[in-house]
C-alpha positions in Angstrom: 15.5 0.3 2.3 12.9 0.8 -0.4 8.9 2.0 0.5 5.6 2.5 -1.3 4.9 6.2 -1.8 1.6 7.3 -2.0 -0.1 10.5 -3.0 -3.5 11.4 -3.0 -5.3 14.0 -4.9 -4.8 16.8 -2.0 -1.2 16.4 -2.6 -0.4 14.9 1.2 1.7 12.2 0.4 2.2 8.8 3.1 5.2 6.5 3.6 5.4 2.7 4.1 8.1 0.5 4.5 9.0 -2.7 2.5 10.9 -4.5 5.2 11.4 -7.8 3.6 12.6 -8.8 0.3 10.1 -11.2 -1.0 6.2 -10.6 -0.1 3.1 -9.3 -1.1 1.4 -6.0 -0.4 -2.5 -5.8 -0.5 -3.9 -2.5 -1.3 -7.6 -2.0 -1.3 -10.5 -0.3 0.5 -11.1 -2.7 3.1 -9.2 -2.1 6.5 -7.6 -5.7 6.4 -5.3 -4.5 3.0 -1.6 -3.4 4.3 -2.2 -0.4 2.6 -5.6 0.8 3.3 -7.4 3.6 0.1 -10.3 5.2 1.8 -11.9 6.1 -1.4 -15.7 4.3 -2.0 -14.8 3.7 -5.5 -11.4 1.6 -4.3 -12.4 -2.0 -4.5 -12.0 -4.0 -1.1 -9.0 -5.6 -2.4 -8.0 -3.6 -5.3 -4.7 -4.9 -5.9 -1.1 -6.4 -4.9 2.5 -5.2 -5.0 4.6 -8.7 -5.2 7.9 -7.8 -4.0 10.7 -10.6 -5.0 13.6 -9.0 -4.2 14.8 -6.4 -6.5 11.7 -6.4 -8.5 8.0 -5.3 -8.0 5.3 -6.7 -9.8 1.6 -5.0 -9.8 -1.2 -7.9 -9.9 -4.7 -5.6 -10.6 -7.3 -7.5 -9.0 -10.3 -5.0 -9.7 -12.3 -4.3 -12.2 -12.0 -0.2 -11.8 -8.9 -0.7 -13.1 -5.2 0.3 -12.5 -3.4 2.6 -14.7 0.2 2.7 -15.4 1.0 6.3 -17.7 -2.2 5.7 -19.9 -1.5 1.8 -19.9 -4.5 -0.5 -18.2 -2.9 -3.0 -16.3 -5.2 -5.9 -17.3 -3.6 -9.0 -15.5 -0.1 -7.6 -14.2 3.2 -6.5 -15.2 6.6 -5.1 -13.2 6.4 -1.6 -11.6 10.1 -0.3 -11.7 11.4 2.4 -9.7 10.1 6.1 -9.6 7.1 4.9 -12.0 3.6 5.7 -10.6 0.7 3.5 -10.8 -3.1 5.2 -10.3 -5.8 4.0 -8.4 -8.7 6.0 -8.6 -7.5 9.6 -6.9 -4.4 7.9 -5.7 -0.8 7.6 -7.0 1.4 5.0 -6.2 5.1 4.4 -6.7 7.9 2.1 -4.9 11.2 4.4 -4.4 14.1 4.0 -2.4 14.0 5.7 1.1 17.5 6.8 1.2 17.2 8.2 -2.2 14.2 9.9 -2.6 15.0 11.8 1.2 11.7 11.7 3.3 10.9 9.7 6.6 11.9 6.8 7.5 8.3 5.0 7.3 5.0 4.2 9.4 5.3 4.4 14.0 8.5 3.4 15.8 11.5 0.7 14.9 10.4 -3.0 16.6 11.2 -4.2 19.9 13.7 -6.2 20.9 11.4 -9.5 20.1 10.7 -8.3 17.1 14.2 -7.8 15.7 14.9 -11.5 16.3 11.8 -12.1 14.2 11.5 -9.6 11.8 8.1 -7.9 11.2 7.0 -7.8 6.9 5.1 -9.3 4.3 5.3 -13.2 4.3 6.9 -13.7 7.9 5.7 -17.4 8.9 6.4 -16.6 12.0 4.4 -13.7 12.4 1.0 -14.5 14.7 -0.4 -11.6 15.3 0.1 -9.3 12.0 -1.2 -5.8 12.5 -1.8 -3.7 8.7 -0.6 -0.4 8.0 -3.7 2.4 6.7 -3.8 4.5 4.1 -4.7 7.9 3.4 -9.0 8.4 3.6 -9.6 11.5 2.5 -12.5 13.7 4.6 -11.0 12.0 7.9 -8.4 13.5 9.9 -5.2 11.9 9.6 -4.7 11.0 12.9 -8.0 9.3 13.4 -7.3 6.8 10.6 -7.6 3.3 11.8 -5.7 4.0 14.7 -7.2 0.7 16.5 -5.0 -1.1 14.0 -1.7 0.4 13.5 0.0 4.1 14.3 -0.2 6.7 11.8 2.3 6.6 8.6 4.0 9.9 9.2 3.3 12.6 6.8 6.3 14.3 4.7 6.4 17.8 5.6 4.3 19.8 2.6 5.0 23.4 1.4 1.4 25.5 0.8 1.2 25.0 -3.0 -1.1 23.9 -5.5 -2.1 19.8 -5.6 0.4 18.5 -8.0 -0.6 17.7 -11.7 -0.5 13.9 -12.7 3.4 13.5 -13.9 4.2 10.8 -16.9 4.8 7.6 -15.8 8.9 6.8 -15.7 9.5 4.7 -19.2 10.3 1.2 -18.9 14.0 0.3 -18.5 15.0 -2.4 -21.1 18.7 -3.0 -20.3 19.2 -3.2 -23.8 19.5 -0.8 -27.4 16.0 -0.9 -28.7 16.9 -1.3 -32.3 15.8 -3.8 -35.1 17.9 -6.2 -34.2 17.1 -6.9 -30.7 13.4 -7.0 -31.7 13.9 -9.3 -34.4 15.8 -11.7 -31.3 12.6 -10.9 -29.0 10.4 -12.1 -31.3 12.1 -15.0 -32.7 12.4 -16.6 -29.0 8.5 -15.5 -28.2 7.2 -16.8 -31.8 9.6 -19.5 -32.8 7.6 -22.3 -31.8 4.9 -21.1 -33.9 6.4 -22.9 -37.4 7.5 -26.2 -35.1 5.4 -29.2 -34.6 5.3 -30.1 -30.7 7.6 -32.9 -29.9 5.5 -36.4 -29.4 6.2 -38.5 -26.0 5.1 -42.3 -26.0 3.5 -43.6 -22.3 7.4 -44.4 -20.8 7.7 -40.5 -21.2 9.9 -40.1 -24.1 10.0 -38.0 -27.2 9.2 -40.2 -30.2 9.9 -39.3 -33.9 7.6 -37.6 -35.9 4.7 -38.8 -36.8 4.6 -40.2 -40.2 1.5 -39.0 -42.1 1.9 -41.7 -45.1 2.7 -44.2 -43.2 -0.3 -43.4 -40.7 -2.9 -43.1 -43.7 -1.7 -46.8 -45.2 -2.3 -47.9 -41.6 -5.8 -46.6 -41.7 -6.3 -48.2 -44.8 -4.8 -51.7 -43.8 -7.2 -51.2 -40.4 -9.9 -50.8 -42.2 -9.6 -53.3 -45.0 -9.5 -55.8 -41.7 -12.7 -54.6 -39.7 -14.8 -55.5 -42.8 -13.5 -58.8 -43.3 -14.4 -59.0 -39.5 -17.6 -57.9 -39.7 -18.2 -60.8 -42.6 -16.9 -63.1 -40.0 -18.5 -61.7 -36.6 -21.7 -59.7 -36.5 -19.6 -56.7 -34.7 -22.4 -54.3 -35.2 -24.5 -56.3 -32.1 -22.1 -55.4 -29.4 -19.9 -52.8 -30.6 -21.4 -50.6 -28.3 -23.1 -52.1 -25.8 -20.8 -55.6 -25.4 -17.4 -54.5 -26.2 -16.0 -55.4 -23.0 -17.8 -58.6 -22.7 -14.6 -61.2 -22.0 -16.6 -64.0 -24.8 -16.9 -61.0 -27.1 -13.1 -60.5 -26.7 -11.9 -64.4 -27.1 -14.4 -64.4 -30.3 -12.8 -61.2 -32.0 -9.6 -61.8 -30.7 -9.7 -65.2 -32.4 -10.9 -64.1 -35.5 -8.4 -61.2 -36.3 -5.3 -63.8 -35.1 -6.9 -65.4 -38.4 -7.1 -62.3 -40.3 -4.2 -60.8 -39.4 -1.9 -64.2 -40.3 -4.0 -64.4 -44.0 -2.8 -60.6 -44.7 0.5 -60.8 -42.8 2.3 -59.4 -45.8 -0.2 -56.1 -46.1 0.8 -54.7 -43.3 2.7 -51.3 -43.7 5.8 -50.9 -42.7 6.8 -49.8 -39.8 4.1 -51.3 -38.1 4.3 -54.6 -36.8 1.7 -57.7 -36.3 1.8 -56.9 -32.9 1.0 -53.5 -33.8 -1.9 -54.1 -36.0 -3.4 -56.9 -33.3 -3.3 -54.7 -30.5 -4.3 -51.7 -32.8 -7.6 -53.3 -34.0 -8.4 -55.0 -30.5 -8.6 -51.7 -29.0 -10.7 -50.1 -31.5 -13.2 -53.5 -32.0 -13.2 -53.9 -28.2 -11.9 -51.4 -26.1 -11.6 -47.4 -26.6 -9.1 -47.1 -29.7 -5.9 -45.2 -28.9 -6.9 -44.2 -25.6 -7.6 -47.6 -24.4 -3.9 -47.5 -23.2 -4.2 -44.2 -21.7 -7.4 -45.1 -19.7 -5.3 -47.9 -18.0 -1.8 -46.4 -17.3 -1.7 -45.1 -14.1 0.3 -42.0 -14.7 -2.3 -40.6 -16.6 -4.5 -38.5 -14.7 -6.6 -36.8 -17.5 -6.8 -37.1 -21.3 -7.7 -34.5 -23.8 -8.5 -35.4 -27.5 -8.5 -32.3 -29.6 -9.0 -33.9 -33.2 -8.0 -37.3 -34.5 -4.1 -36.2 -34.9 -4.0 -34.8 -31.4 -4.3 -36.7 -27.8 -2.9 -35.1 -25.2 -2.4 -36.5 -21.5 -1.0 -35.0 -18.3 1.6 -37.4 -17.2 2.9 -37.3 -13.9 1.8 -34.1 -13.9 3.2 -32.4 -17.3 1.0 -32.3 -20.3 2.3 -33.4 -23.1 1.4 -34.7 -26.8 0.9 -38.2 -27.0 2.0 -40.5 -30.2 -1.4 -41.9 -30.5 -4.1 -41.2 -32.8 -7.5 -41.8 -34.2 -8.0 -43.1 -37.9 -11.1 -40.8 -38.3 -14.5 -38.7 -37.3 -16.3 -42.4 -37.4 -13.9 -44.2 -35.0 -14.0 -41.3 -32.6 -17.8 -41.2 -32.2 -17.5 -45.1 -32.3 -15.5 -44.6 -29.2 -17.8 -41.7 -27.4 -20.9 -43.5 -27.9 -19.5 -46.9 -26.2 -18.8 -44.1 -23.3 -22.0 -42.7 -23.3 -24.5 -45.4 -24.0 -23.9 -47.7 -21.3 -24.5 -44.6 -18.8 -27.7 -43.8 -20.2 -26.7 -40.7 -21.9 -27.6 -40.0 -25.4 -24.8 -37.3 -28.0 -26.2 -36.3 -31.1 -27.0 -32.9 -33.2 -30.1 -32.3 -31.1 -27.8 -32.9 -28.2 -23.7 -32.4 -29.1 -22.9 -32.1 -25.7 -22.4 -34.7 -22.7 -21.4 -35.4 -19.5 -20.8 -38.6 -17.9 -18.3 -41.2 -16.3 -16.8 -43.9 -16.8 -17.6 -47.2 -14.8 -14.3 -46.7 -12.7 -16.2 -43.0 -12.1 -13.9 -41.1 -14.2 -15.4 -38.0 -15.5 -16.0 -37.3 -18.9 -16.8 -34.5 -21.3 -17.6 -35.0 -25.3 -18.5 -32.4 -27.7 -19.5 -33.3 -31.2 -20.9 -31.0 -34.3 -22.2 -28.8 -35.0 -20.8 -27.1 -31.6 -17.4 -29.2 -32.3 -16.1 -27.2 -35.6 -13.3 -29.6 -37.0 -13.5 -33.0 -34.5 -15.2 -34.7 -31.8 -13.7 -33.2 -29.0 -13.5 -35.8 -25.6 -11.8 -34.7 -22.3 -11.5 -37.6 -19.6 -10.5 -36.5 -15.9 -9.6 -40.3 -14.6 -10.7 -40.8 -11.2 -7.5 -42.5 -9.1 -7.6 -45.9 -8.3 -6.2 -46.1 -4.7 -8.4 -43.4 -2.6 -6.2 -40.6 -1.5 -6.0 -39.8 2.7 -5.0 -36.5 4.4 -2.1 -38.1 5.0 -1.3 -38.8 1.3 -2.0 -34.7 0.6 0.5 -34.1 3.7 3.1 -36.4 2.4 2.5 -34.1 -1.7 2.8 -31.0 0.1 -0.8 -30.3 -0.6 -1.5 -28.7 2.8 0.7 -29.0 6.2 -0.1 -31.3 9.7 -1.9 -28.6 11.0 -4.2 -27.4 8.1 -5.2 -31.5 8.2 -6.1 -31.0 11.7 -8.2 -27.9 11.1 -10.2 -29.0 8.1 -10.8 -32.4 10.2 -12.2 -30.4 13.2 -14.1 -28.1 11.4 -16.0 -31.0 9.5 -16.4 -33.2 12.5 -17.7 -29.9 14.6 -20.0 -29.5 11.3 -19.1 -26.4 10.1 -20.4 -25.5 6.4 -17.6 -25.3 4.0 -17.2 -24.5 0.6 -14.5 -25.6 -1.9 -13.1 -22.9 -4.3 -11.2 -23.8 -7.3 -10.5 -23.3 -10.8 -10.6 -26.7 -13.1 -8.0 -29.5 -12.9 -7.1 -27.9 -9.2 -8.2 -31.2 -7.4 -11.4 -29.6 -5.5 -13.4 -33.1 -6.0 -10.3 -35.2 -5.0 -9.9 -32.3 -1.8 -13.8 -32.9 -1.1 -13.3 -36.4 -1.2 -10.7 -36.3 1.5 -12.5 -34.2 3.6 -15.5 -36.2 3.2 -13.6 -39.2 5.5 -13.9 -36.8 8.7 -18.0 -37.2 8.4 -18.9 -39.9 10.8 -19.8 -43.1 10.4 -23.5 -42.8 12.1 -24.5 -39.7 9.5 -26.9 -39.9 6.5 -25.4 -38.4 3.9 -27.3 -37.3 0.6 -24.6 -36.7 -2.3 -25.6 -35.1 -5.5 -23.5 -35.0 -8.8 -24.4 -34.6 -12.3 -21.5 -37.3 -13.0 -21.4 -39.6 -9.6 -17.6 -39.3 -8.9 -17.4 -38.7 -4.6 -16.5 -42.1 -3.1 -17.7 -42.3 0.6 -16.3 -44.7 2.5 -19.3 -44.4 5.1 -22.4 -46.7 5.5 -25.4 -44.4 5.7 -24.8 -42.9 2.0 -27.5 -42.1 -0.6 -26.0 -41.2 -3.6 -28.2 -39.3 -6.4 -26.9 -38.2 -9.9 -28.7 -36.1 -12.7 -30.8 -37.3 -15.4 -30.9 -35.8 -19.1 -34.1 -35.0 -20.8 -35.0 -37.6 -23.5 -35.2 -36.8 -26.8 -38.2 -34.9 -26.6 -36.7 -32.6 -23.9 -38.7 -34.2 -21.3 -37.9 -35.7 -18.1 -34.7 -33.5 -17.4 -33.5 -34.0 -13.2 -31.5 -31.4 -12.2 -28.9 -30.8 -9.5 -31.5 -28.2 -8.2 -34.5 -30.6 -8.5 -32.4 -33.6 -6.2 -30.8 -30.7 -3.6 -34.6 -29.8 -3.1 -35.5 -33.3 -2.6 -33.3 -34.2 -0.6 -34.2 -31.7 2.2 -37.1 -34.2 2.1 -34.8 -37.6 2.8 -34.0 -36.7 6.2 -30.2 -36.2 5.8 -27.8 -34.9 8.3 -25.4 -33.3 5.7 -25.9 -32.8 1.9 -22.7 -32.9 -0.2 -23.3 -31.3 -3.4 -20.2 -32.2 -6.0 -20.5 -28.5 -7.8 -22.7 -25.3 -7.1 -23.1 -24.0 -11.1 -26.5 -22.5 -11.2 -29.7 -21.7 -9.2 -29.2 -25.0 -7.0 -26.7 -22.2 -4.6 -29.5 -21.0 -3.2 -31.2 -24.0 -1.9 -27.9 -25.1 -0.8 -27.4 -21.8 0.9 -30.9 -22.7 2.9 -30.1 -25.9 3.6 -26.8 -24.6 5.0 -29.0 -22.3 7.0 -31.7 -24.4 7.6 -30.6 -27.5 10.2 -28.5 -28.9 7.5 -24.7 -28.0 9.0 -22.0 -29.5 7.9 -23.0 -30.0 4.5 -20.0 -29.3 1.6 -19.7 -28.5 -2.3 -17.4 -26.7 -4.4 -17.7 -23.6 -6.5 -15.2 -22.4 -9.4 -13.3 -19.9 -8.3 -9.9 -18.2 -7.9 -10.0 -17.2 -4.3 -11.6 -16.4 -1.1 -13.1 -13.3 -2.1 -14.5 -14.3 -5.9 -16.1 -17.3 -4.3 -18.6 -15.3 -2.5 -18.8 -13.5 -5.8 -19.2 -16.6 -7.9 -22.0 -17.6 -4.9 -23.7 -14.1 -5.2 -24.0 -14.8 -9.3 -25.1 -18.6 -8.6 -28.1 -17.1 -6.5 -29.3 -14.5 -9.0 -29.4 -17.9 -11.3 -32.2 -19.3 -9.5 -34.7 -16.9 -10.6 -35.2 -15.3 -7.2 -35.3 -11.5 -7.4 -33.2 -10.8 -4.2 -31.4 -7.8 -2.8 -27.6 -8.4 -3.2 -27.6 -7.1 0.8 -30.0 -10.3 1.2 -27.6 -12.8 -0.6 -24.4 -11.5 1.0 -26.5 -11.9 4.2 -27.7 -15.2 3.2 -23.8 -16.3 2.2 -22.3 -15.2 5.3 -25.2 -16.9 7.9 -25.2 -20.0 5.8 -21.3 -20.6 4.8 -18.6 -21.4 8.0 -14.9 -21.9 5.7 -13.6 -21.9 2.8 -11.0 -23.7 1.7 -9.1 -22.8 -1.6 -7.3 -25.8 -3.9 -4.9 -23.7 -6.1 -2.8 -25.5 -9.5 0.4 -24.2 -9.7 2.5 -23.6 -13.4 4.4 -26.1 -12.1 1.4 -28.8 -12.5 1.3 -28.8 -8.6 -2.1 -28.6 -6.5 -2.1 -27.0 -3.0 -4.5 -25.1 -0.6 -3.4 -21.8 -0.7 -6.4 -20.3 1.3 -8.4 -21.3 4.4 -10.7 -18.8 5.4 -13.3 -17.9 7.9 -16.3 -15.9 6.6 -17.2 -13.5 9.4 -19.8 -11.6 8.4 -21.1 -8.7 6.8 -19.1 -5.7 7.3 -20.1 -1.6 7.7 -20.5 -1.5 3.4 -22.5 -4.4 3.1 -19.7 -6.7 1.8 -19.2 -10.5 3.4 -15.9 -10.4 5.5 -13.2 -13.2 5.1 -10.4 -13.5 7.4 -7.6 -16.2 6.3 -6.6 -18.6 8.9 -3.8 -20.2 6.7 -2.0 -19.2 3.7 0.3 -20.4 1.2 3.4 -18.0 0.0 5.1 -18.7 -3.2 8.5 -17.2 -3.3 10.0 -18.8 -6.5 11.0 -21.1 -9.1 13.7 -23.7 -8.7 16.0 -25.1 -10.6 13.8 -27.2 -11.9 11.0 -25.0 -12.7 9.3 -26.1 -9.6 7.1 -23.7 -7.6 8.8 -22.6 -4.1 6.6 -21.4 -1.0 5.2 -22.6 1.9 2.2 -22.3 4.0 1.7 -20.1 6.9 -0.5 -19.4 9.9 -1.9 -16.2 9.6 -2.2 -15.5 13.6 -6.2 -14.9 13.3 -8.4 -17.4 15.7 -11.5 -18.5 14.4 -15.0 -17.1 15.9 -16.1 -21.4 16.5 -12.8 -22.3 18.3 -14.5 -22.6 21.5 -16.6 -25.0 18.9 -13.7 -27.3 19.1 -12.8 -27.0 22.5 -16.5 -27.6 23.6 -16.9 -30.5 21.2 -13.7 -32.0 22.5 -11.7 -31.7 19.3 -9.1 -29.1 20.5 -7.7 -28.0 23.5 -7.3 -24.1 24.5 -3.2 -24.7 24.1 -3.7 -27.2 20.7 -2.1 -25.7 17.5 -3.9 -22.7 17.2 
């Protein structure tokens, strides 16, 4: 059986068990960590030991820092036997109990019922999970936490001197560190470096190479034939604002059947008739090489890098598309008939945009001079058919149960935010949850691109406005969330908190306004309240951080984080309660559901599943009162 050992800097050293083979072990300053660093410089959680099976990898999670040798673990890496990580005056290492001689580990062996269900890190079964503390230096060992969990027992300790810091164990490598074997390392880390990435065509398969000569006399043919258009058709009046018309289409499509017959024998090989028609109608009346993309219904987002590169994540794997733009001036061609029609201007003055689509896509363009080489266009595609609960069930987004939570916590309107970072699904997860509202409510949304789709009646929808090209007449998310305090609305949905608008949301939260919902960018639980603390500071108001975190925790009810996976896969992998404000002025979370990833398949697919974590909500009686749960329902 292997443990975590840790010293501190009196030289009293404590014992805890690692009693299953794949888990996670929080360590931090705040009593809900399994291994609890009494130390005020410790962050609440300062970091994680993920245990999957014979290996132990150390995720740092603070910005203090965590120190392997003289080696600052940034991100993470593997913590192998006998080697001692440091976290502020403590030392930690994971050794095997039988070798290393010592006590067996923290309190008595389990009970009967517990043997049949094993008590450890990651245990779905485990409702009630009690943590293990850590050392606190000033405090008696023996009054430590002892509400939560008996004592670690204490290896006996000889009257010495504390300990100097020993080297860190070196790194195993398995193999002779020698030229050759670093040549081999490097050559499988960097070989891809002097390889063009394979293009894949919309049916999913690898295409040959593109062929730069025969690309440019394609460009050349294309544009030979959209000025003997334009002598035919007077393109420039609708290119932009008309290209969709259906009589614009027969007219042009018309035309370049004539065209295209007259100079049949122009056309570069390999490229086809067919090619070139469908080629130029895309371009003269549709969005060039991405017209295809924006129709194909695998595609869920598109990302043009320059006019040789146009990436799309299909069905869910990103990959390098065959398709490409013939220049700088097609390209903006294409992100002005996106941005026009919406009201939105892109030029030097203003080389940034965002908008939608009319299907309510999201889009992002960048032009020069902030765009060094290319136009730069990144399209998230909004899905036609409206995903359910039931639909996120059936991917294996959330479980039954976590569908019935989030339900009953919106219907008894509890304030929730979604956390996320980008391309996890929040807006598609605030969507869904949106359906719970019902159908009586007024409901203000506010967006900067309108993209929510609420299937209720009583909706007001309100979207941003950009200044003009004097810099006048900007409407910001801030400016609509104040006025709508003033349209009488039972909850407010705001599609993103980014800046000062927080803290109005936080007020309105607090303010007769529950049940209201938006998202922030985040990576968990705990960083969203962070990310919420910065987003207050934005607004200008010079607050205590006590009165923020105070603010946060009166104002905010759950939140829910939407996770992406390596494998492409979205998931919640938090629900959380926020409690409160603890003794140290910090706003307290406690998870209600988790998810655990314990691996890769065979398929490089991420493994895990989600879990209750045993704690009851402070509003369940909420539920119960309201009619939505019964004292015996799935809690």
């Amino acid at each position: 059986m292997r443990r975590v050992r840790v010293l501190d800097n009196q030289g009293q050293e404590y014992f805890y068990p690692i009693e299953r083979p794949v888990g996670e072990i929080t360590i931090g300053r705040s009593k809900n960590n399994d291994i609890v660093l009494g130390s005020k410089t410790v962050s609440r959680r300062h970091a994680i030991l993920k245990v999957m099976n014979d290996r132990v990898v150390l995720v740092n999670q603070s910005p203090n820092g965590v120190y392997v040798g003289n080696e600052r673990v940034e991100e993470s890496r593997e913590l192998y036997p006998g080697e001692f990580a440091t976290i502020d005056i403590y030392r930690i290492c994971v050794e095997s109990d039988r070798a290393m001689g010592g006590p067996p580990g923290p309190g008595p062996g389990p009970g009967p019922q517990q043997q049949q269900q094993p008590m450890g890190y990651g245990n779905p079964a485990m409702q009630q999970q009690q943590r293990m503390p850590g050392p606190n230096p000033g405090m008696p060992p023996q009054q430590q936490h002892q509400q939560r969990m008996p004592q670690p027992q204490q290896a006996p300790q000889p009257q010495q001197q504390p300990r100097a810091p020993r080297p860190s164990a070196p790194r195993p490598s398995g193999k002779k560190n020698d030229q050759a074997s670093f040549d081999r390392f490097m050559e499988e880390m960097l070989g891809h470096m002097d390889k063009e990435e394979p293009r894949t065509n919309l049916n999913g398969d690898e295409v040959q190479r593109l062929d730069r000569q025969a690309q440019r006399r394609m460009v050349d043919y294309k544009s030979r034939i959209h000025e003997m258009l334009k002598e035919r058709l007077d393109l420039h009046s609708f290119e932009i604002s008309d290209y969709r018309n259906p009589k614009v289409i027969r007219q042009v499509s018309t035309k370049l059947k004539e065209v295209l017959t007259a100079t049949l024998n122009e056309i570069p090989p390999p490229y086809t008739k067919d090619d070139a028609f469908k080629q130029m109608m895309d371009e003269v009346c549709g969005l060039g090489p991405i017209e295809d993309l924006i129709q194909h219904k695998k595609v869920t987002e598109i990302m043009v890098v320059d006019r040789d590169h146009i990436y799309a994540e299909l069905d869910g794997e990103l990959v390098l598309t065959d398709r490409y733009f013939s220049g700088e001036k097609s390209m903006m061609t294409v992100i002005e008939r996106i941005v026009v029609p919406r009201g939105r201007r892109i030029d030097e003055s203003s080389p940034l945009v965002d908008t939608r689509l009319a299907d309510g896509s999201r889009v992002n363009a960048v032009i020069r001079p902030l765009a060094l080489k290319d136009p730069c266009l990144t399209i998230r595609k909004f899905p036609e058919d409206r995903l359910t609960a039931k639909d996120l069930v059936r991917f294996g987004s959330f479980t039954q149960d976590m569908a019935k939570f989030i339900g009953r916590a919106v219907r008894a309107r509890k304030n929730i935010i979604i956390s996320g970072g980008t391309g996890s699904g929040k807006t598609t997860l605030l969507n869904v949850m949106s359906s719970f509202i019902g159908p009586t409510e007024r409901v203000v949304t506010i967006e900067d691109a309108a993209e929510l789709q609420l299937q209720q009646e009583h909706v007001v929808s309100l979207e941003t406005k950009p200044p003009n090209m004097e810099g006048k007449g900007e409407i910001s998310i801030r400016d609509l969330v104040k006025n709508a305090l003033r349209m009488r609305p039972d909850r407010i949905v705001v599609g993103e908190c980014r800046g000062g608008e927080a803290l109005d949301m936080l007020q309105a939260m607090n303010t007769g306004h529950d049940g209201s919902m938006t998202t922030v960018h985040s990576n968990s639980p705990v960083e969203a309240i962070a990310r919420l603390e910065t987003l207050v500071l934005m607004s200008g108001m010079e607050l205590p951080t006590r009165a923020i975190r105070e603010q946060i925790a009166n104002s905010v009810d759950v939140i829910v984080q939407q996770s992406r996976f390596s494998d492409g896969s979205r998931r919640v992998s938090y629900i959380s309660e926020v409690v409160g404000i603890d003794d140290d002025g910090f706003v307290q979370i406690e998870d209600i559901y988790r998810y655990k990833a314990i691996g890769m398949d065979e398929n490089n697919k991420v493994q895990g599943y989600h879990m209750a974590t045993g704690y009851l909500p402070s509003f369940l009686n909420d539920f119960i009162v309201l009619g939505l749960a019964s004292p015996d329902d799935f809690f």
